[in-house]
C-alpha positions as CSV (number, residue, x, y, z in Angstrom):
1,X,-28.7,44.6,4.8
2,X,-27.6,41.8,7.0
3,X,-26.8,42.8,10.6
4,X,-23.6,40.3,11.6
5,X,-25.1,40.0,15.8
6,X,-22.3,38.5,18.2
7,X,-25.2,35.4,18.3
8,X,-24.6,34.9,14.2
9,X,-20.5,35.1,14.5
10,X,-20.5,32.8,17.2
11,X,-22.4,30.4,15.7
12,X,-20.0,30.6,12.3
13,X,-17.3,29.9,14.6
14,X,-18.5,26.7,16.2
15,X,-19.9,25.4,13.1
16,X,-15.8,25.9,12.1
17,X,-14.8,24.1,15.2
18,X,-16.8,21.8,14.8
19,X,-16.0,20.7,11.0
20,X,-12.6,20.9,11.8
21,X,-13.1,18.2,14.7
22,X,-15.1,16.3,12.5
23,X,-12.5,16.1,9.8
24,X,-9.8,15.7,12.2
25,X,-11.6,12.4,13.9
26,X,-12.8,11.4,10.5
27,X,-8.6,11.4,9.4
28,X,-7.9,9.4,12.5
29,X,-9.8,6.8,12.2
30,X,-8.7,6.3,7.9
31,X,-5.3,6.4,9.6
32,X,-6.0,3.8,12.6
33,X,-8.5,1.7,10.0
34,X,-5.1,1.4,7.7
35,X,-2.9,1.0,10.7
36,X,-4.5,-2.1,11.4
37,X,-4.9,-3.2,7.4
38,X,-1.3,-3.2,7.0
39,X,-0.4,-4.8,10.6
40,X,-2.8,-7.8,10.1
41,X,-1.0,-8.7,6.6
42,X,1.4,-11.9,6.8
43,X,4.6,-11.0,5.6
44,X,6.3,-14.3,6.4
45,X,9.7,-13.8,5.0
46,X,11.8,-10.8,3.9
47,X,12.7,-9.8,0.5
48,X,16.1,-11.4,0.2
49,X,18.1,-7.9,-1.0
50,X,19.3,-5.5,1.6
51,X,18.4,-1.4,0.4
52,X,20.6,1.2,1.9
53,X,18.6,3.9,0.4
54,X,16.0,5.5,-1.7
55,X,17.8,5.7,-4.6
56,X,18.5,2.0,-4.2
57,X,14.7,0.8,-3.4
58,X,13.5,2.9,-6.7
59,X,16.1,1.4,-9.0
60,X,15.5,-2.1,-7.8
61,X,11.4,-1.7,-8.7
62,X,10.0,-1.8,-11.5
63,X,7.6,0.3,-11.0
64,X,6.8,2.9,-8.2
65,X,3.5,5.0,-8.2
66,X,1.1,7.3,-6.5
67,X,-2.3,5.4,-6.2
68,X,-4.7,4.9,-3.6
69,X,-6.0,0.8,-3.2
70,X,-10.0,1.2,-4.2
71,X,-11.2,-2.5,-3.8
72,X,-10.3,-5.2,-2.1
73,X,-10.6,-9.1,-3.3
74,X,-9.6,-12.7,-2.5
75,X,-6.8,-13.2,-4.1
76,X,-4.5,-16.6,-5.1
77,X,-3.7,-19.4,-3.2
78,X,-0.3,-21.0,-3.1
79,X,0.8,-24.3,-1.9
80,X,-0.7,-27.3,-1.3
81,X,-2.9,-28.6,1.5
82,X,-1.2,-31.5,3.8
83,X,-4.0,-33.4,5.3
84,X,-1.9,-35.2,7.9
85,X,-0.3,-32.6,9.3
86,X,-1.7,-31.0,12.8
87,X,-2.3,-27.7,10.3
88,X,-3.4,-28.9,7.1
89,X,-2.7,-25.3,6.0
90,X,0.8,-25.0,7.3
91,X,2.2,-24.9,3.6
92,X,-0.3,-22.7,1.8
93,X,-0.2,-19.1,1.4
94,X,-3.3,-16.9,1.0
95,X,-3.0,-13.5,-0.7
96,X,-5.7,-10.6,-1.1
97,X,-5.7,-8.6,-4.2
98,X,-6.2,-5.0,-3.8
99,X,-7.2,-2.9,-6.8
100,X,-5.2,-0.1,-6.6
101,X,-6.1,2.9,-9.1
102,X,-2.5,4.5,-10.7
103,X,-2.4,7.9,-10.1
104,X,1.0,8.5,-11.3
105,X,4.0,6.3,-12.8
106,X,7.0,7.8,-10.9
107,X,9.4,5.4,-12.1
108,X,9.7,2.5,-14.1
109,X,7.4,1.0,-16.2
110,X,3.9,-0.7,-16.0
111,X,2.7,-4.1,-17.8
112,X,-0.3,-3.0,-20.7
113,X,-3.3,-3.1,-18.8
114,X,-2.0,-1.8,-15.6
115,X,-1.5,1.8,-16.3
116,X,-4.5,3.2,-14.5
117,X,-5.5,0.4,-12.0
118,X,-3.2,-2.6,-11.1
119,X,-3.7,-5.6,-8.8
120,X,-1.3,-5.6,-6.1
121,X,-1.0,-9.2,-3.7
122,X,-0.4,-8.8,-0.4
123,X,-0.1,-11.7,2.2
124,X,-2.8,-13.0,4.2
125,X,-2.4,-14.4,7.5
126,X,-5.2,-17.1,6.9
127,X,-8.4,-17.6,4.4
128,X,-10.6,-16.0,7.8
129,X,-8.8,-12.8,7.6
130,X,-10.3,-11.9,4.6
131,X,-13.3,-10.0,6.3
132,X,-11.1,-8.2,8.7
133,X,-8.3,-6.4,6.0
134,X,-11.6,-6.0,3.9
135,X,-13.4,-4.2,6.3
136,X,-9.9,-1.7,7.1
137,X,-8.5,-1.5,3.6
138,X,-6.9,1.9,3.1
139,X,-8.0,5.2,1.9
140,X,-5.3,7.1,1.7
141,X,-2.8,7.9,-1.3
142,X,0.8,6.4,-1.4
143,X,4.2,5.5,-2.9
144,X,4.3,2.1,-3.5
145,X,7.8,0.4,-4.8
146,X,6.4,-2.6,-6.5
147,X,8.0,-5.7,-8.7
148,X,6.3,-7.0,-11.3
149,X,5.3,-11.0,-10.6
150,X,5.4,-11.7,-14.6
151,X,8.9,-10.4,-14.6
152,X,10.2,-12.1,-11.0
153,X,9.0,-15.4,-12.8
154,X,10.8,-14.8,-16.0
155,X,13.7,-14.1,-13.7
156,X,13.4,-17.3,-11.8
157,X,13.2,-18.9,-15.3
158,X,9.7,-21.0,-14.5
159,X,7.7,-21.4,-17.2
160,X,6.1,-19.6,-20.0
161,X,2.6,-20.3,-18.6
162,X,3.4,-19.3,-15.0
163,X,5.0,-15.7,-16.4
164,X,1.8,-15.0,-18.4
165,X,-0.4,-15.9,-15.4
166,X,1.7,-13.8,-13.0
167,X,2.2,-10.9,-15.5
168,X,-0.9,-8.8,-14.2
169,X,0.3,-8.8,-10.6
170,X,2.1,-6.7,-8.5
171,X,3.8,-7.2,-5.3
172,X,6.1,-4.6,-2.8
173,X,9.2,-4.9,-3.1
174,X,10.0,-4.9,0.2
175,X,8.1,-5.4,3.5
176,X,6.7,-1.9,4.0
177,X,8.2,-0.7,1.0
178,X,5.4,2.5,0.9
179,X,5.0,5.7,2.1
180,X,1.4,6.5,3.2
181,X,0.0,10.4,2.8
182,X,-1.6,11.1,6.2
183,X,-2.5,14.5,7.2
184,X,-0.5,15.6,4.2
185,X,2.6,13.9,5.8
186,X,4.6,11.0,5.2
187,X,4.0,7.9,7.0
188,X,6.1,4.8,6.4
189,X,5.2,1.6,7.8
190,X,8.2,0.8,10.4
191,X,10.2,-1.8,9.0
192,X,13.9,-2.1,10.1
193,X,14.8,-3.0,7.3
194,X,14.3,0.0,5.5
195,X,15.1,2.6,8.1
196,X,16.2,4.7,5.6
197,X,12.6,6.1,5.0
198,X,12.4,7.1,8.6
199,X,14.3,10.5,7.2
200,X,11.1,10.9,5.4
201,X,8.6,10.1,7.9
202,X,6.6,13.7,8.8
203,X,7.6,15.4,5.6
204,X,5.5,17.3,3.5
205,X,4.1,14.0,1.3
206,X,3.5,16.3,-2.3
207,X,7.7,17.3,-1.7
208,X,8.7,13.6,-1.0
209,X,6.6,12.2,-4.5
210,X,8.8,14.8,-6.6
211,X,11.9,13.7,-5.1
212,X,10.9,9.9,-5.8
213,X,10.1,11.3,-9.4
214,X,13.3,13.0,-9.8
215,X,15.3,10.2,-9.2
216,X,14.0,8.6,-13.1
């Protein structure tokens, strides 16, 4: 029979303490790593329609979902390049595509094609930046409240060509219209404009996707 010495329960113990320091310093740096992600996107102009509430931000989408981002790409380039101004760039907008794998529909519905991974533009600052967000794309699960870009066209009424083109891509809703799962927690992302989700912020993150799904 094994004799448990003081020497072998000690040494359980710190190779306890010592996981749990390595997990806890591996979940800080995911949570600075997407910290910096999401604060080195461009979003250069608000969504245009005031939310009030949760209720509110899930009705608007047309989609929200669970899903974690797996993959990170260059994405489309919008504008056109203006070679005599002093930034020949000024007027173009670069977006990344991040693949993000659908854990759950919460809400809403998804294009075919979409319902298990769906690309999802975000704003780049610049072509350069690409390296950087790449480098600190996110880990972690999340609510995202997305619009379809297929359907904001049709909306917009451009043309049949530019609704199937946009149709596989996503886009938030609203500036920092997420809720990250840190720690098991809710994080949001800070934005005034929906300081409404502040409520939220340090709840338990499994309780706050059932309410979002109980709102269908």
């Amino acid at each position: 029979m094994l004799r448990v010495t003081p020497f072998l329960m000690g040494a359980a113990v710190l190779v306890v303490v010592l996981v749990g320091v390595f997990l806890a310093q591996a979940a800080r740096i995911a949570h600075d790593r997407s910290d910096r992600f999401w604060g080195t996107l461009s979003f250069q102009t608000p969504s245009g329609v005031a939310f009030e509430s949760l209720e509110g931000l899930s009705e608007y989408s047309d989609a929200v979902v669970l899903g974690r981002i797996v993959g990170i790409d260059k994405g489309r380039v919008f504008g056109e390049l203006e070679p005599e101004a002093p930034d020949p760039e000024e007027g173009r907008v670069h977006y990344l595509t991040a693949r993000l794998d659908v854990e759950r529909l919460l809400r809403g519905e998804l294009v075919p094609g979409s319902e298990r991974q769906l690309k999802l533009e975000l704003p780049m600052p610049n072509e350069d930046k690409f390296q950087e967000l790449a480098a600190n794309a996110p880990s972690e699960r999340g609510v995202y409240f997305l619009f379809n870009a297929g359907h904001s066209a049709a909306q917009n009424n451009l043309s049949k060509q530019r609704q199937e083109a946009d149709r596989e891509y996503y886009a938030l809703v609203a500036v920092g219209a997420q809720a990250r799962e840190m720690d098991g927690k809710v994080h949001g992302l800070g934005n005034p404009d929906l300081d409404f989700l502040e409520q939220y912020e340090g709840d338990a993150f499994g309780g706050f996707v059932e309410q979002v799904a109980a709102l269908r």
